[in-house]
N, C-alpha and C positions, 0 to 999 in steps of 0.2 A: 647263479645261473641254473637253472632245469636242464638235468639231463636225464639220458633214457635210463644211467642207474642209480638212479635214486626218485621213484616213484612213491616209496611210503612215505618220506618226507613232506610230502602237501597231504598225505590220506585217501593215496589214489593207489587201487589194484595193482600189482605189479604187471609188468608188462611194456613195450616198447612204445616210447611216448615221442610226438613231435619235437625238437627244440626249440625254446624258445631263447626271443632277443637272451641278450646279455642285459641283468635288471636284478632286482636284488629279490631275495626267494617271496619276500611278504608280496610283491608285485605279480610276481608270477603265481602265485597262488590264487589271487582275486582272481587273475583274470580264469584260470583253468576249472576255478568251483564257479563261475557266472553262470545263471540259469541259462540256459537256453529257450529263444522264446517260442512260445507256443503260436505254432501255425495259425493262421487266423480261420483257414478252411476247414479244419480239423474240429474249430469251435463250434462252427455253425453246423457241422454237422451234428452234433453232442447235440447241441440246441435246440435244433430239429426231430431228432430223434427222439427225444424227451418228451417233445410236445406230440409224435408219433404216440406214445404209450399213453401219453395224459388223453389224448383225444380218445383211443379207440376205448380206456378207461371210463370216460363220459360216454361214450356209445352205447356202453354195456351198461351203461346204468341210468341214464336220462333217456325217457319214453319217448317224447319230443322227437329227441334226433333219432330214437328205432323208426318211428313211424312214419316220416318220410327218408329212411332208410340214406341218410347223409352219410357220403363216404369220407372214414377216420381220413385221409389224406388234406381232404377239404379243411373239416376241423380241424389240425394241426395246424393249416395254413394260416385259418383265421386267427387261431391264438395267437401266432408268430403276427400278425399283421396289429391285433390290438396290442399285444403286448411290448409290441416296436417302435421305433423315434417316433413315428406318426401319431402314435398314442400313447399310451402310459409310460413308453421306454424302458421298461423293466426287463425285459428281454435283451440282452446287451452284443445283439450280434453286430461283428465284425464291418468295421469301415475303412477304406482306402485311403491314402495321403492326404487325400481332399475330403475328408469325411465324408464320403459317400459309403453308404450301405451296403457291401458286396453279395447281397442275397440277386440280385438279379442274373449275375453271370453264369451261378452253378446252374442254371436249367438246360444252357445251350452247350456242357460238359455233358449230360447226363443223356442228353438225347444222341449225343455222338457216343457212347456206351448204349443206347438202348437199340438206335439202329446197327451198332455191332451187330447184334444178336439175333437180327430176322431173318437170318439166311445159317446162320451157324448152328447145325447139329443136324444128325442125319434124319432121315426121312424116306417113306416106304416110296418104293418107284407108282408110280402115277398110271393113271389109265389113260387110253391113247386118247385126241381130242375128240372124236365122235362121241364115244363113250361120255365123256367128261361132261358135255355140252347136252348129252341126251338124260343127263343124270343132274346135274347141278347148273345146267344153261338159265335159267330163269334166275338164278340163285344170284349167279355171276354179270347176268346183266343190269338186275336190277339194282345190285349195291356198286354197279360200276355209273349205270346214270345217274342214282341218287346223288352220287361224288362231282361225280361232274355238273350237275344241274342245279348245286348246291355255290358252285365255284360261278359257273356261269349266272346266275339270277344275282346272286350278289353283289358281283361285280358289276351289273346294266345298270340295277337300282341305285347303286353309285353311281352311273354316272349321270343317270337320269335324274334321280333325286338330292343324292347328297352333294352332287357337286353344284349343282345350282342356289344351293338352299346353305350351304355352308362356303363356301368360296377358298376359309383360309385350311378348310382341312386335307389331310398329305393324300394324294392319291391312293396308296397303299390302304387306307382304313376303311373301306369295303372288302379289299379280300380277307382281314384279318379273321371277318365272320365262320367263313366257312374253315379258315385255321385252325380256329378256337374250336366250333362247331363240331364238322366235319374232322378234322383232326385232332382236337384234346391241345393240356399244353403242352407237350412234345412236341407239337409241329409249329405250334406259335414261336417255341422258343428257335425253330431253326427257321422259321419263313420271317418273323420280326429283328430276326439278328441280323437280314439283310439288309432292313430299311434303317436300321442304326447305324450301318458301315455307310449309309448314304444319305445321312444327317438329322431323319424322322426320330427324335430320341423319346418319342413315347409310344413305341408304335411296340414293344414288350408288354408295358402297359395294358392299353388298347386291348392286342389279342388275348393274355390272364384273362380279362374282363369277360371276355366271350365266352371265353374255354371253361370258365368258372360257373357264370350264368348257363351255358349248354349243358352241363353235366347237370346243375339241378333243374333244371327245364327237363333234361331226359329222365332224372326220378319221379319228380312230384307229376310231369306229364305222362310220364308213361304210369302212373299208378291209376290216374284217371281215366288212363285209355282201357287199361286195364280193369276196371270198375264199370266202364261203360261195356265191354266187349262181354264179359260176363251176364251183365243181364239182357244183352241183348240175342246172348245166343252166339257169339261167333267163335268163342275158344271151344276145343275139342280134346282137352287133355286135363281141364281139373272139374271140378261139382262149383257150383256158385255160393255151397258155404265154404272153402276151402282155404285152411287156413294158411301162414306161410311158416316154416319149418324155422322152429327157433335159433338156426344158425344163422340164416341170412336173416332174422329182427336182431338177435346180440350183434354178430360179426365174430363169435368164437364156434369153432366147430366144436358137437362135444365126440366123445370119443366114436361110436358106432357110424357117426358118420365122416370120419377121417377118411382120403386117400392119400393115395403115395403122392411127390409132389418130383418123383424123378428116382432115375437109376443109378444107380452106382457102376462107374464104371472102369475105373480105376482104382488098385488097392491101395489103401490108406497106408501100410507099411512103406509106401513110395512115394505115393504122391495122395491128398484128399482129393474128393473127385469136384467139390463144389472148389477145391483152388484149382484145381485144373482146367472147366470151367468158364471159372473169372480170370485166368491166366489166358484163355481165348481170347477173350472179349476185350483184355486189354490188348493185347497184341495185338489186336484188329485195329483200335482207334489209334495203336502207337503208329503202325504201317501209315492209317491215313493222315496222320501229323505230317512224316514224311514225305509224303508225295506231297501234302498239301505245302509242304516249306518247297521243294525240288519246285513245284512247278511256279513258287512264287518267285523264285530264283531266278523263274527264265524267263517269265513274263514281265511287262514294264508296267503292268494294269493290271488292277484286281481280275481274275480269271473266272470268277464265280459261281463255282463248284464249291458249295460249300463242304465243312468239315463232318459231318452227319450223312452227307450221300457218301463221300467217300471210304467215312466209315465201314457205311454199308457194305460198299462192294470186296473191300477189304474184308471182311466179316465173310463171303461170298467167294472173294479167291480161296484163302483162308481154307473152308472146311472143302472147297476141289482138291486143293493141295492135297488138302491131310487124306479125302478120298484115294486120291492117284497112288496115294503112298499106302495104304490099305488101312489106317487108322480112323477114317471118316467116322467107323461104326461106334466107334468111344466117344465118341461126342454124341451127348444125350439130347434132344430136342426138348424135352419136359423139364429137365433142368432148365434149361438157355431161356424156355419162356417164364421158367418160375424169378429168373435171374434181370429179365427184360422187365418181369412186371413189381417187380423189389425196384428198381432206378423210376419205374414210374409213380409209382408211389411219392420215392422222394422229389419227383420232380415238380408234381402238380403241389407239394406242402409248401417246397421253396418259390413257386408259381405264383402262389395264392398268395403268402404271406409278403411277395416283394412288390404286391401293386400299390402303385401309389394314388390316394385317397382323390388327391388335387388334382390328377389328371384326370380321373374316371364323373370326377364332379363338370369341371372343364369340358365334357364332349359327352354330358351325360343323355343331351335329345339324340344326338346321333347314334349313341351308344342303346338307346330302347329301342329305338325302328330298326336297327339293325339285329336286335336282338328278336321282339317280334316279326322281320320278316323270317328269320332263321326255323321259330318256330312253329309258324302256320306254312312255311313249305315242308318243314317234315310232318306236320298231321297231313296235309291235303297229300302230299305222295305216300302216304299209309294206304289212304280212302283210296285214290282217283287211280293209282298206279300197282300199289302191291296186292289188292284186292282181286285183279283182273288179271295180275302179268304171274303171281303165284298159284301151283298145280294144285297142291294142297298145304293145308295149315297156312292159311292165308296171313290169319291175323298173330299167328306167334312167331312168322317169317318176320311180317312187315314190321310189327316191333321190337325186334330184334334190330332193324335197322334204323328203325328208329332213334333206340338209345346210341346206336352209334354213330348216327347224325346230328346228334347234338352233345352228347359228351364222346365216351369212348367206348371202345369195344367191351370191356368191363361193365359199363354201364349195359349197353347193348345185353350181354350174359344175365347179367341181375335181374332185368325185366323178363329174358324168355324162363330161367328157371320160377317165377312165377307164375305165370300160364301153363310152364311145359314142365315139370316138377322135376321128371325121371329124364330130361332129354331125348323123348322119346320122337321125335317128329322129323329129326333128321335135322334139324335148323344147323347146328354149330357144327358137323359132319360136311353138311354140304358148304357150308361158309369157309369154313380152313381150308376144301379144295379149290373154290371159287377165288378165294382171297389170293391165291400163290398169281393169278393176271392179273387180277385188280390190283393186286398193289405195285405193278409196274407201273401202271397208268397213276397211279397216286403218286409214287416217289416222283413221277416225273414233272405232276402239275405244283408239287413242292419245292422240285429243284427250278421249274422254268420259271412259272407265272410270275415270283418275287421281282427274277431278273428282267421279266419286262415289263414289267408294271413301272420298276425303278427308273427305265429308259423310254417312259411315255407311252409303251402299246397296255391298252385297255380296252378297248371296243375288238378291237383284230381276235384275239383270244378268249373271249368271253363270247362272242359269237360262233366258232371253233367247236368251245364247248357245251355251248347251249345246242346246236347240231348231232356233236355225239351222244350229247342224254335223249335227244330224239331218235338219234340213229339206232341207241342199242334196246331201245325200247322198241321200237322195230322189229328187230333182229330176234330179240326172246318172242316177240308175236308170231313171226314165221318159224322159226325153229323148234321153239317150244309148244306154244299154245296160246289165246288170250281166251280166258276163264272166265263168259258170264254168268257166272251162276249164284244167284244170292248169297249173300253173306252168313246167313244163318244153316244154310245148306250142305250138306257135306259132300266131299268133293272125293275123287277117286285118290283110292289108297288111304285115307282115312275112318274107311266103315272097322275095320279089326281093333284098331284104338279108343275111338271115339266117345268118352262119357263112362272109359275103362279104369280111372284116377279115381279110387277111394278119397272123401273126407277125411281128415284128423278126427 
C-alpha cells in the first residue's frame, strides 16, 4: 500500500501524497507514473501558433503575399485549413468523441476575451457632446450609417433575392454578410453561434466565408482604390511616386521605426503588468460565465444574451469598480488593445482554418452575390456618400472605412497608413472618439438582430435600419456640412498639409 511515508519508494519527490487503495506497490506505481494526458486545447493552440510564425515567415519572404499585403493571420489560417482532415491531414488537430474537429469552438472563446477588453483600461475624459459633434460629427455618422446600411441592404436583398431564388437556405444567411463584412470573424463567431443553438449548423461556416473574402476584398480593393485616387488627384498626404515603407510590405518593423506598444504599470517585483492585465480580462469573462450560468438557472428558455456581450459589460463594470476604488489609472488602455488584438489574431487563424470546404462549395452562388453585393455597396458609399458627408481628406476618411466595412479595423488602418503615411489627417483621432457611440449601436445590432432573425422578424428590422443610415446621413448634413466640392479640390483645413509628404 502507498503511504504518505514512503514517497522515494516509487521515485516520487518527497512530500505528502494522496493514499491510495490498498494494492500491491508495482500497481500503485503504474498508476502514479501514468502520463497525464495532454489537453487537447493546449494542442491546438501550439498548432496554430506554429503555423502563426510559418506564415508570417512566408510573409517576409514570398513577394506575392507582400504585394497584396495578406495578413500572416489569414496565411496561418489557410495552412491550418490545407494541412487538415479536409486535405492532406498532416496537421493533427484535435477531435471530440465524435471525431469532429474542435477548431470551430475556440473563436466564440476568444471573442468572449476580446469583447473583455473594449471597455477595460482607462481613458482621457471626453469633451462635452457639442464639441465632439462639432469636431468628429461627420466622422461618427458616417461610420455609424455605413454600419447600419451595410445590415439593412443585406438583409432586404435576402429577402428579395435570396429567398426566392434559394428556398432551402436558413434565414440567417444574409446577415451573416455584414457579420463577416462589417464585423470581421469575431463577430461571426458570436452572431453564428446563435444560429447553431437554433439548429442552422453551418451558418460558422457561412460567415468565416464572408469575413475571409471581406478582409481580402478590403486589401487587394482598397489597393485599387488607392491606385486610382492617386492619379486622379484625390489623396492629399503622399506624391504619386510614393512608395510604401518596408514595415508594412515585410510585416516586421525594423528598429527606428519601433513604438511602445504600452505602459507599465505595475512593478514586476509584485505583480507583471501584462499578467495583471490578462488577469482583467479573464476575470471579466469569468464574472460573465457567472451571470451567464445564474441567469440560466432562473430562466426555463434560452435568455439570449449571449456570452461575449456579457463579457463586455463585465469588462465595463470591471474597470468602474476598479475606477471608484482609485486603481482605474493602472489599467493601461494600449496594453488592453495590444492584448484584444493578440486574441484577434488567433481568432480569424482558427476562423479560417475551421471552414469547411463542402459547405462553402454547397452555397457557393449565394455565397458570390452576397459577397459582391457587400463590395459594390462599400465602393459606391466611398463615391456617393464619404465624398460629400467628409470636411476634409475625403478620400483617406472614406477608405479608411472602407477597409473596415469589409474586413476589420486593422484592415481599415493598413489602407489609411498608405495614403496617410504620418497619420497626419486626423482619420484614426477622430475615429477612436466617434467609435466610443458607434459601438453601442454596433454591440446592440449584434446582440439583437441574430435574436430576431432566429424568431422570424427580418423585414420589421431591416427597414428600422435602412431608416437610420438615412437618418444619420441627414443629421451629419445639418449639423456638419455636405461638401460639394470636387474631388480633386482641396477642402478647408487641408491647404497646410497638402502635397507636404516627401517621396522615398
Amino acid at each position: 500500500m502507498c503511504s504518505a511515508g514512503t514517497p522515494a519508494a516509487y521515485g516520487i519527490a518527497p512530500g505528502p501524497l494522496l493514499l491510495c487503495r490498498p494494492e500491491s506497490p508495482h500497481a500503485c506505481q503504474r498508476r502514479l507514473t501514468k502520463p497525464v494526458r495532454k489537453p487537447r486545447m493546449l494542442v491546438d493552440y501550439a498548432l496554430i501558433s506554429v503555423l502563426l510564425v510559418v506564415g508570417h515567415l512566408l510573409r517576409y519572404n514570398l513577394r506575392p503575399l507582400q504585394r497584396i499585403h495578406l495578413p500572416t493571420p489569414i496565411i496561418a489560417g489557410a495552412l491550418g485549413l490545407v494541412g487538415g482532415h479536409q486535405f492532406l491531414n498532416i496537421v493533427p488537430f484535435a477531435r471530440d468523441a465524435d471525431g469532429q474537429v474542435e477548431l470551430a469552438g475556440y473563436p466564440g472563446t476568444l471573442v468572449a476575451l476580446l469583447f473583455a477588453t473594449l471597455f477595460l483600461g482607462a481613458r482621457p475624459r471626453s469633451a462635452g457632446a457639442r464639441d465632439a459633434v462639432r469636431r468628429v460629427g461627420d466622422t461618427f455618422f458616417y461610420n455609424l450609417a455605413s454600419e447600419m446600411g451595410q445590415y439593412a441592404v443585406a438583409m432586404l436583398f435576402g429577402l428579395a433575392v435570396l429567398a426566392p431564388l434559394f428556398a432551402s437556405l436558413d434565414p440567417g444567411f444574409a446577415l451573416m454578410l455584414p457579420a463577416g463584412f462589417a464585423g470581421g470573424h469575431g463577430t461571426v463567431a458570436a452572431v453564428g453561434n446563435v444560429f447553431v443553438e437554433h439548429g442552422w449548423a453551418d451558418a460558422l461556416t457561412v460567415g468565416y466565408t464572408f469575413a475571409t473574402v471581406g478582409m481580402l476584398a478590403g486589401i487587394v480593393g482598397g489597393m485599387l482604390l488607392v491606385n486610382l485616387a492617386v492619379r486622379r488627384g484625390w489623396t492629399r498626404l503622399i506624391a504619386s511616386d510614393y512608395k510604401l515603407p518596408e514595415s508594412t510590405r515585410t510585416g516586421f518593423v525594423p528598429a527606428d521605426e519601433r513604438r511602445e506598444t504600452g505602459r507599465e504599470t505595475t512593478s514586476p517585483t509584485a505583480l507583471d503588468t501584462l499578467a495583471w492585465h490578462a488577469a482583467l480580462v479573464f476575470s471579466a469573462v469569468g464574472i460573465a460565465y457567472g451571470v451567464d450560468v445564474l441567469i440560466g438557472a432562473l430562466t426555463t428558455e434560452n435568455h439570449g444574451v449571449p456570452l461575449f456581450a456579457l463579457a463586455l459589460l463585465a469588462g465595463a463594470a470591471l474597470q468602474k469598480s476598479l475606477d471608484a476604488l482609485g486603481f482605474g489609472a493602472y489599467v493601461d488602455r494600449a496594453t488592453m488593445e495590444r492584448i484584444g488584438s493578440g486574441l484577434s489574431d488567433y481568432l480569424v487563424a482558427f476562423a479560417v482554418a475551421s471552414i469547411e470546404v463542402a459547405v462553402v462549395v454547397e452555397h457557393a452562388v449565394p455565397l458570390v452575390l452576397m459577397c459582391l453585393l457587400g463590395i459594390a455597396y462599400s465602393v459606391l458609399l466611398l463615391w456617393f456618400v464619404g465624398r460629400k458627408l467628409m470636411h476634409n481628406f475625403w478620400f483617406e476618411r472614406s477608405l479608411f472605412v472602407y477597409g473596415w466595412n469589409t474586413g476589420i479595423v486593422g484592415i481599415g488602418i493598413a489602407l489609411l497608413r498608405i495614403v496617410d503615411p504620418r497619420l497626419r489627417s486626423g482619420t484614426l483621432e477622430d475615429f477612436g472618439v466617434a467609435y466610443v457611440g458607434v459601438s453601442f449601436f454596433a454591440i446592440g445590432m449584434i446582440v439583437a438582430l441574430p435574436q430576431l432573425v432566429v424568431r422570424g422578424y427580418v423585414a420589421a428590422p431591416a427597414v428600422v435600419l435602412a431608416i437610420g443610415c438615412v437618418a444619420c446621413i441627414l443629421l451629419s448634413r445639418y449639423l456638419v456640412g455636405w461638401f460639394a466640392i470636387p474631388p480633386d479640390q482641396l477642402r478647408p483645413g487641408e491647404e497646410p498639409l497638402a502635397g507636404t509628404t516627401p517621396s522615398p
